[in-house]
C-alpha positions in Angstrom: 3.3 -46.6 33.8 5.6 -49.3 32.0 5.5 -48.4 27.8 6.3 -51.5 25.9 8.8 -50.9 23.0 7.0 -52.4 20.4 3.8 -50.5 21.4 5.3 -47.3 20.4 6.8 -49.0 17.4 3.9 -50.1 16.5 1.8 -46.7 16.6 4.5 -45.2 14.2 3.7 -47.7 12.0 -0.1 -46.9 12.2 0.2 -42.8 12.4 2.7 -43.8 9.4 0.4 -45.7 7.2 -2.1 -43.1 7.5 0.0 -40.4 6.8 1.2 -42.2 3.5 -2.4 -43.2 2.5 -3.3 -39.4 2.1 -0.9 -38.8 0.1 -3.7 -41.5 -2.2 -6.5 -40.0 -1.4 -6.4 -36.1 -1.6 -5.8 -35.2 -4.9 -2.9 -33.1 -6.1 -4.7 -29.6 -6.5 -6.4 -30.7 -2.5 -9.3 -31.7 -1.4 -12.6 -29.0 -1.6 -14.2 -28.3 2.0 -16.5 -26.0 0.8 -16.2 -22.4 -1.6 -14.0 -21.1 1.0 -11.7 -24.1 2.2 -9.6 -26.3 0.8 -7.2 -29.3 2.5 -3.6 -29.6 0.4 -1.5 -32.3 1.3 1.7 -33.2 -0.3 1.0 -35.8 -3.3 2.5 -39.2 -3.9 4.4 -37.6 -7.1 5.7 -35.2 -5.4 7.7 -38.2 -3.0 9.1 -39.9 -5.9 12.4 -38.6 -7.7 11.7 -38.1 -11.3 13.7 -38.2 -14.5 13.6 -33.9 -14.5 15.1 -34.2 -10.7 18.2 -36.9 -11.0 19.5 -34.5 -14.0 19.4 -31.5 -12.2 21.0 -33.4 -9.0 23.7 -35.1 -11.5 24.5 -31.3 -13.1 24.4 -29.2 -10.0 27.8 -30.5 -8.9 29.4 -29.2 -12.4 28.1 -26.0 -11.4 31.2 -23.0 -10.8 29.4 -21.3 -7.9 31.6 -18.2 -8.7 29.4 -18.0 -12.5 25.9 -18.0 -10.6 25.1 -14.0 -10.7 21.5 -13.8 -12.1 19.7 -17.1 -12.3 17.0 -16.9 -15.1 14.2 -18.2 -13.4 10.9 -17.3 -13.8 9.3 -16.9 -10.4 7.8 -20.2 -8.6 3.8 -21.0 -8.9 2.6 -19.8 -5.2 0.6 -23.4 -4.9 4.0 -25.1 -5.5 6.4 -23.4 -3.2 4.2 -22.4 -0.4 4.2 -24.3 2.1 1.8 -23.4 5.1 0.1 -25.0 8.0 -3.3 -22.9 8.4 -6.2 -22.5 5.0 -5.0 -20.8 2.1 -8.7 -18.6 1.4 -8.9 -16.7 -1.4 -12.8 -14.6 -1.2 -14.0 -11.3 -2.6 -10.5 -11.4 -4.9 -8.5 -11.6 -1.4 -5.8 -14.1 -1.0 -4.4 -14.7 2.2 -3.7 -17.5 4.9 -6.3 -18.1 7.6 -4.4 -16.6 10.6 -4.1 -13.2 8.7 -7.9 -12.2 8.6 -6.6 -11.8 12.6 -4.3 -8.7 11.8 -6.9 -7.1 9.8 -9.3 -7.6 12.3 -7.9 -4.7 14.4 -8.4 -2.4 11.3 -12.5 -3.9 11.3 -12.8 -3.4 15.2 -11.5 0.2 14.5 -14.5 0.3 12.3 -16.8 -1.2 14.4 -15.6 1.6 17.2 -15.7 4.4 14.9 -18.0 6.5 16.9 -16.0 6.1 19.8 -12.6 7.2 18.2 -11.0 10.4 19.6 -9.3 11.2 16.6 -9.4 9.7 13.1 -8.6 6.6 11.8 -5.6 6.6 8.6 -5.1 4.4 5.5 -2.4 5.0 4.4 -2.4 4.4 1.0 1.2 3.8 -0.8 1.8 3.7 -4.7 3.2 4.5 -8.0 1.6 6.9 -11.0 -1.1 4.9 -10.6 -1.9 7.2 -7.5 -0.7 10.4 -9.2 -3.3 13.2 -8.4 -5.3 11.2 -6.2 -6.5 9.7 -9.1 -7.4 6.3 -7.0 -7.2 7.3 -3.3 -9.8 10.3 -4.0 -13.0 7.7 -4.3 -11.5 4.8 -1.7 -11.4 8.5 0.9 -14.9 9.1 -0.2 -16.4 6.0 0.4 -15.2 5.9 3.1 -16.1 8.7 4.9 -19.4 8.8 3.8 -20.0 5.5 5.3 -18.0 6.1 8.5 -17.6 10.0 8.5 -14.5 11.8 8.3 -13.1 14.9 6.7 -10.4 16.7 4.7 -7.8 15.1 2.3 -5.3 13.6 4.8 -1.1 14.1 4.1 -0.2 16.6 1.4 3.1 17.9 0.6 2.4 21.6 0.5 3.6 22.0 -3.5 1.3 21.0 -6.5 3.3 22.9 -9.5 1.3 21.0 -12.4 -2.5 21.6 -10.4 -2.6 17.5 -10.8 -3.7 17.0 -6.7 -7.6 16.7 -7.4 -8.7 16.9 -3.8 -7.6 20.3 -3.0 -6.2 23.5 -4.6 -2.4 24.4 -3.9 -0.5 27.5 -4.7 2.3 29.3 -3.4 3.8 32.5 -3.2 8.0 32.8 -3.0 9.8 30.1 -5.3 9.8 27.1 -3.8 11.0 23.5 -4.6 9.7 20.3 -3.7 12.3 17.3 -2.9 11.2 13.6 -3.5 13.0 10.7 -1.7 13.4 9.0 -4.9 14.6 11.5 -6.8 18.9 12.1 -6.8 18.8 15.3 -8.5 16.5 16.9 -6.6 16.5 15.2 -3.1 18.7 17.1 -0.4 21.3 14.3 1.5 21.1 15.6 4.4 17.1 16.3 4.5 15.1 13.5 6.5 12.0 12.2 5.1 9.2 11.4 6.9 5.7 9.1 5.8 5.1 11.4 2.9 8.3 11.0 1.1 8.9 14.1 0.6 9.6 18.0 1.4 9.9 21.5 0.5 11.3 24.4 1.2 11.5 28.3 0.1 14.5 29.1 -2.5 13.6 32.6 -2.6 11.0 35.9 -2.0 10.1 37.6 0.9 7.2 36.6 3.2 6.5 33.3 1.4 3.7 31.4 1.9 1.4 28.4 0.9 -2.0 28.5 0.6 -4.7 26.0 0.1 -8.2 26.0 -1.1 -11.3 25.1 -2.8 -11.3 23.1 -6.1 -15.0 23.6 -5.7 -15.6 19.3 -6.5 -18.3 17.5 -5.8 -16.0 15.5 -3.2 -17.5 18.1 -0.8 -16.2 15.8 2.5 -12.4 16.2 1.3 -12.7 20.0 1.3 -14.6 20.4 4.6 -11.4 19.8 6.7 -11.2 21.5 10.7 -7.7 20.4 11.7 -4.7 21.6 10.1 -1.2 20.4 10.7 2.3 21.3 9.7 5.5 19.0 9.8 8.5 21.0 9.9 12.1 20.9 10.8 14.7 24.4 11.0 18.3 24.7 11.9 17.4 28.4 12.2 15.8 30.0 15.7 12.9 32.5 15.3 11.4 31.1 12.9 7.7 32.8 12.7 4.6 30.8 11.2 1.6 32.9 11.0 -1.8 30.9 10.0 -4.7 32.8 7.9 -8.0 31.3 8.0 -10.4 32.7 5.5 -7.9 35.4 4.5 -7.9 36.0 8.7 -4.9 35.9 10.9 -5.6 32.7 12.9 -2.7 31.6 15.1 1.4 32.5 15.2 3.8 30.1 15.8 7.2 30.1 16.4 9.6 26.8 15.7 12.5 25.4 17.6 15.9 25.6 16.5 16.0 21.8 16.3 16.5 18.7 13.2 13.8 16.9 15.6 10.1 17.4 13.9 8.0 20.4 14.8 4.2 19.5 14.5 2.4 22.5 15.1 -1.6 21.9 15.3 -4.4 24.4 13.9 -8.1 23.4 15.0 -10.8 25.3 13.4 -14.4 25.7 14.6 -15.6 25.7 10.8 -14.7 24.5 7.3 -12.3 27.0 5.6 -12.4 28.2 2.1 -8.7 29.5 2.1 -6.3 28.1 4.5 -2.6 29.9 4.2 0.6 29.4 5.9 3.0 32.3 5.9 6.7 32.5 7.2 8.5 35.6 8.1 11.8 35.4 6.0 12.8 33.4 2.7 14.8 31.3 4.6 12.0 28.8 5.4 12.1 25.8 8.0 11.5 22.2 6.1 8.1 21.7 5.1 8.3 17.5 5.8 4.1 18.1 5.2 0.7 19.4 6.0 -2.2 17.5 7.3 -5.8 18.6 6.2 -8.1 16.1 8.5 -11.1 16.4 11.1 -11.9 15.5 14.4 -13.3 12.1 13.6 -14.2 9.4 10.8 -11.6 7.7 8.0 -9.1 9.3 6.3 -7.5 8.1 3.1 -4.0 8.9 2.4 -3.2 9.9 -0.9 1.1 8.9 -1.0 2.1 8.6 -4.6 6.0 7.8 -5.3 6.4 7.7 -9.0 7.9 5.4 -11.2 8.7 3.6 -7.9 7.9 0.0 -7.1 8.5 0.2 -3.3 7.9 2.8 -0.5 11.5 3.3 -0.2 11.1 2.9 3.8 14.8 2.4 4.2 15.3 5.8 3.1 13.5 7.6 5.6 14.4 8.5 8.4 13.3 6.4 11.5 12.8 9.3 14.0 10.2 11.4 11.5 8.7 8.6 10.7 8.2 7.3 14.1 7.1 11.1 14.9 4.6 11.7 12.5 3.2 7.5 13.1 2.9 8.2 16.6 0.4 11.4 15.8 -1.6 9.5 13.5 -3.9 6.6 14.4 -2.7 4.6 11.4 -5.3 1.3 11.1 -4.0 -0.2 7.6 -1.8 0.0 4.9 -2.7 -0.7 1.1 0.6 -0.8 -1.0 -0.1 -0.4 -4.7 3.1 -0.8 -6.8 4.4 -2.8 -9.7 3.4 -1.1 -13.3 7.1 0.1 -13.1 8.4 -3.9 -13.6 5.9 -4.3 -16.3 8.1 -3.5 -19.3 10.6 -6.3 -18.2 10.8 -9.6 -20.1 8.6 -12.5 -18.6 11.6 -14.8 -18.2 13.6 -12.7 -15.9 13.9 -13.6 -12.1 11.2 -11.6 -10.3 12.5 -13.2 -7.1 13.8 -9.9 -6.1 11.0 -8.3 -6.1 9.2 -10.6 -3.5 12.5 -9.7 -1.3 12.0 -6.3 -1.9 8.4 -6.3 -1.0 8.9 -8.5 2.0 12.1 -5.7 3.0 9.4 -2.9 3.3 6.8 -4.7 4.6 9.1 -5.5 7.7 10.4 -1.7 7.7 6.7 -0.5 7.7 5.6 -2.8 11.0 8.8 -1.1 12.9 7.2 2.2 12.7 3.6 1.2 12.7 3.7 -2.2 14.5 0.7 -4.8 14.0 -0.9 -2.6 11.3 -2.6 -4.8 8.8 -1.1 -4.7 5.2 -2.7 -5.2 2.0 -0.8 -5.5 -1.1 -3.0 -4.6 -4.8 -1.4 -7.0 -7.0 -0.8 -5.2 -10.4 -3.7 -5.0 -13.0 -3.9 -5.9 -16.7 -1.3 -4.5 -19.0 -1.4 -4.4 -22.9 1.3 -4.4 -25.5 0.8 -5.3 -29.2 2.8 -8.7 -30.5 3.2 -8.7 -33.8 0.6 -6.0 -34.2 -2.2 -7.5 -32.0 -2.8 -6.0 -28.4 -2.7 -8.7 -25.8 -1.8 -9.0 -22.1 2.0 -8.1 -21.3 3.3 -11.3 -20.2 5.1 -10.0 -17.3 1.8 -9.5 -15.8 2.0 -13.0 -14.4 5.2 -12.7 -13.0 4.9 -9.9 -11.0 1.4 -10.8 -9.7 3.2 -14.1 -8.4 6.4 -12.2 -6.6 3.7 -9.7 -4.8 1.3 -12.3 -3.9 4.1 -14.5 -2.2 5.6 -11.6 -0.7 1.7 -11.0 0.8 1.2 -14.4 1.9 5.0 -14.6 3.4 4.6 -11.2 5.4 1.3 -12.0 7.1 0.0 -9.6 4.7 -3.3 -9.8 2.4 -3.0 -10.1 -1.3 -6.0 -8.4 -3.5 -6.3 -9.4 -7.3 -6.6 -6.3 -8.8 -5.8 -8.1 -12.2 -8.6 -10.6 -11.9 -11.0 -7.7 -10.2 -11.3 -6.0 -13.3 -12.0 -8.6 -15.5 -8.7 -10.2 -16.2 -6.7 -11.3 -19.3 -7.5 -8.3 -21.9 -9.9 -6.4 -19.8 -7.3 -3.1 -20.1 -7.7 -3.0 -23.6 -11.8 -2.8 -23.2 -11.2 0.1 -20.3 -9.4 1.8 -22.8 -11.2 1.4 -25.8 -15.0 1.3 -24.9 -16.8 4.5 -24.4 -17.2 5.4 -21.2 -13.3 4.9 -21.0 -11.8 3.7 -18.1 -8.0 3.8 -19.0 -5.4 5.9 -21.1 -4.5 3.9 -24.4 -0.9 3.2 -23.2 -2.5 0.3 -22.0 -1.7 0.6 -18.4 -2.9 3.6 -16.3 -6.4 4.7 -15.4 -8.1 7.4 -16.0 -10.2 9.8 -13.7 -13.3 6.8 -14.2 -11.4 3.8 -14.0 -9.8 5.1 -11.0 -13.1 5.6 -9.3 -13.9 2.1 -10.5 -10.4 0.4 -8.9 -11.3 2.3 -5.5 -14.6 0.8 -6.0 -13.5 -2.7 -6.1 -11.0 -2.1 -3.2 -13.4 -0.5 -1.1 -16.1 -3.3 -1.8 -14.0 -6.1 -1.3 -12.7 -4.8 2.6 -16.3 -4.0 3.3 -17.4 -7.9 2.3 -14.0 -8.9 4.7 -15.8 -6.5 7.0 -19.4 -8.2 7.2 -17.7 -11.1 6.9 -16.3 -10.5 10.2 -19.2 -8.7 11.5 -21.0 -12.1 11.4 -18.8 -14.3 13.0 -18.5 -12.0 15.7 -22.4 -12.1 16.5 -22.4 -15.9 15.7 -19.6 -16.1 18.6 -22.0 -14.6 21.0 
């Protein structure tokens, strides 16, 4: 087939025109589908230099590279710097691009399937004090599992000194210690951490033990667990674990001389009331964690880091991790960080934290690959200005790094902030009866924290309908 020249020149022109005449035609903010879609295309501003633009072109070439070290920049608008080829869809206080709903589809056909699951499905859910004593994860774990079954309290870390853990009693005999990943002072170097974060391990007394049991709550399902595990590591052979159940000696165990992860399992034929692991010398293996679960359902995962803003999945080490991953059918993530950025000033650079988030997010799919992610953006904050309570303005900030990181790591963004009522909604949580929140402004109490699992839990489950009927439209 002979192609004339100026044919081809001539549908440039014509795909040209077109192009330029949309930048005409949809507006600047795009151009409304319907409540769930909207078309963005690049605006005829946006082509031309402005005033704004030449000076900053003219001045960056005075610039001594070697002075650049910390930019003050407040982080870019989302709409202005994202630039994306599929529907930005923001529903049920989600925000995410088109193509993403796809990765959390595997968590909904998990769902769908739950009946004819082998073993439980995990959400693992990540965060700072926000998450301390299960404030949050405790009503997200009961939803769920009285919708979809499931049992126990999911990872623990064998060691509740201050009784804070809500979802299950934990005492100890022997003087033990607990190590945090985040924590200098009291982490060991050369101790690996696994998805928990943490460890422990005997410091002194003969036949030491740990023991869990009944808080007696009304959270009946988190106490009714079947299956036991325990995630430990010894450099010492002979090491005896014996296993009580209801006071009864259950099962002995005996671990490997080996750094490589011991899981040892424990499946009971009814709910315990007092569940104790005892070792046979004060020289204990690592406790990397226990595991209270059942045979079936949704389990929650209550992993609180705090005063952290990440997961710290760098830190961990990669064969634990992968070990304890590889046990657990892990379906989706939830990260819930960022009140620990709140007390910085609204101008700084918050650029870093999108990089950070992004950093972890990557880490995370290595270990768990394909899971579905979704990042809680940060809530509303209070300070008083010149003796009136408002909105911390670094609010906005962060809320902009997190939601680009979301969107730039295939991950879903939920608007915690605008969830619960947005600008100045923390200062009615805390100050109307029933309270919801602490008066520091910031952190929820044991009600508000039923209410954020609320909105969490109700916002997946519309995603999940959501998805429910497309599928049966598809058929």
């Amino acid at each position: 087939m002979n192609i004339k020249p100026w044919r081809v020149l001539y549908l440039y022109l014509i795909i040209g025109t077109i192009l330029l005449l949309l930048t005409y035609i949809i507006p600047e903010n795009g151009l409304k589908i319907d409540e769930n879609k909207t078309i963005r295309w690049i605006s005829a501003q946006a082509l031309l230099p402005t005033e704004k633009s030449s000076q900053k072109l003219e001045t960056a070439s005075q610039v001594n590279i070697d002075s650049i070290i910390k930019p003050e920049v407040i982080a870019p608008k989302i709409a202005d710097t994202i630039v994306i080829a599929d529907t930005l869809i923001t529903r049920n206080n989600f925000i995410f691009k088109s193509r993403d709903i796809i990765t959390l589809s595997n968590f909904f056909t998990s769902l769908k399937d739950i009946n004819l699951k082998v073993k439980p499905i995990h959400i693992l859910h990540y965060g700072d004090s926000q998450l301390d004593g299960d404030r949050i994860t405790r009503y997200l774990r009961d939803n769920y599992q009285k919708k979809y079954g499931g049992v126990g309290c999911g990872f623990i870390t064998g060691l509740d000194p201050v009784k804070q853990l809500s979802s299950v009693y934990i005492e100890s005999k022997g003087e033990w210690k607990i190590n945090w990943i985040y924590d200098e002072k009291r982490s060991i170097s050369d101790t690996p951490y696994g998805l928990i974060g943490s460890c422990v391990e005997n410091l002194e007394g003969e036949n030491p033990s740990i023991i869990f049991r009944h808080w007696e709550t009304k959270l009946s399902k988190t106490e009714s667990y079947t299956i036991a595990k325990v995630y430990a590591s010894s450099n010492k052979p002979n090491q005896v674990i014996r296993c009580f159940a209801d006071k009864a000696l259950y099962q002995t165990d005996t671990l490997n001389a080996s750094q490589e992860i011991n899981i040892l399992k424990y499946q009971f034929p009814y709910p315990l009331h007092h569940l104790e692991f005892q070792f046979n010398s004060k020289e204990t293996p690592t406790i990397h964690g226990f595991l209270l679960d059942g045979e079936k359902g949704v389990q929650v995962d209550n992993l609180a880091l705090r005063g952290q803003l990440f997961t710290r999945f760098l830190d961990r080490d990669s064969t634990l991790v992968t070990s304890m991953a590889k046990e657990t059918d892990i379906q989706l993530v939830i990260l819930q960080f960022g009140d620990n950025l709140l007390p910085t000033p609204a101008n700084e650079d918050f650029n870093f934290y999108t990089q950070l988030i992004k950093n972890q997010i990557e880490h995370i799919r290595k270990f768990i690959p394909n899971v579905p992610i979704i990042v809680v953006g940060v809530g509303d904050s209070a300070e008083r200005v010149d003796g009136v309570l408002q909105t911390r303005a670094s609010v906005a900030p962060i809320m902009k790094a997190q939601k680009l990181a979301a969107l730039e790591s295939n991950a879903l963004y939920f608007d915690l902030f605008t969830a619960m009522g947005g600008s100045g909604s923390i200062i009615k949580w805390a100050d109307e009866e029933p309270k919801r929140a602490v008066t520091d402004y910031t952190h929820f109490n044991q009600r508000g924290g039923k209410e954020v699992a609320n909105l969490i839990f109700t916002a997946i489950e519309n995603e999940y309908q959501f998805w429910l009927n497309q599928q049966n439209s598809e058929r």
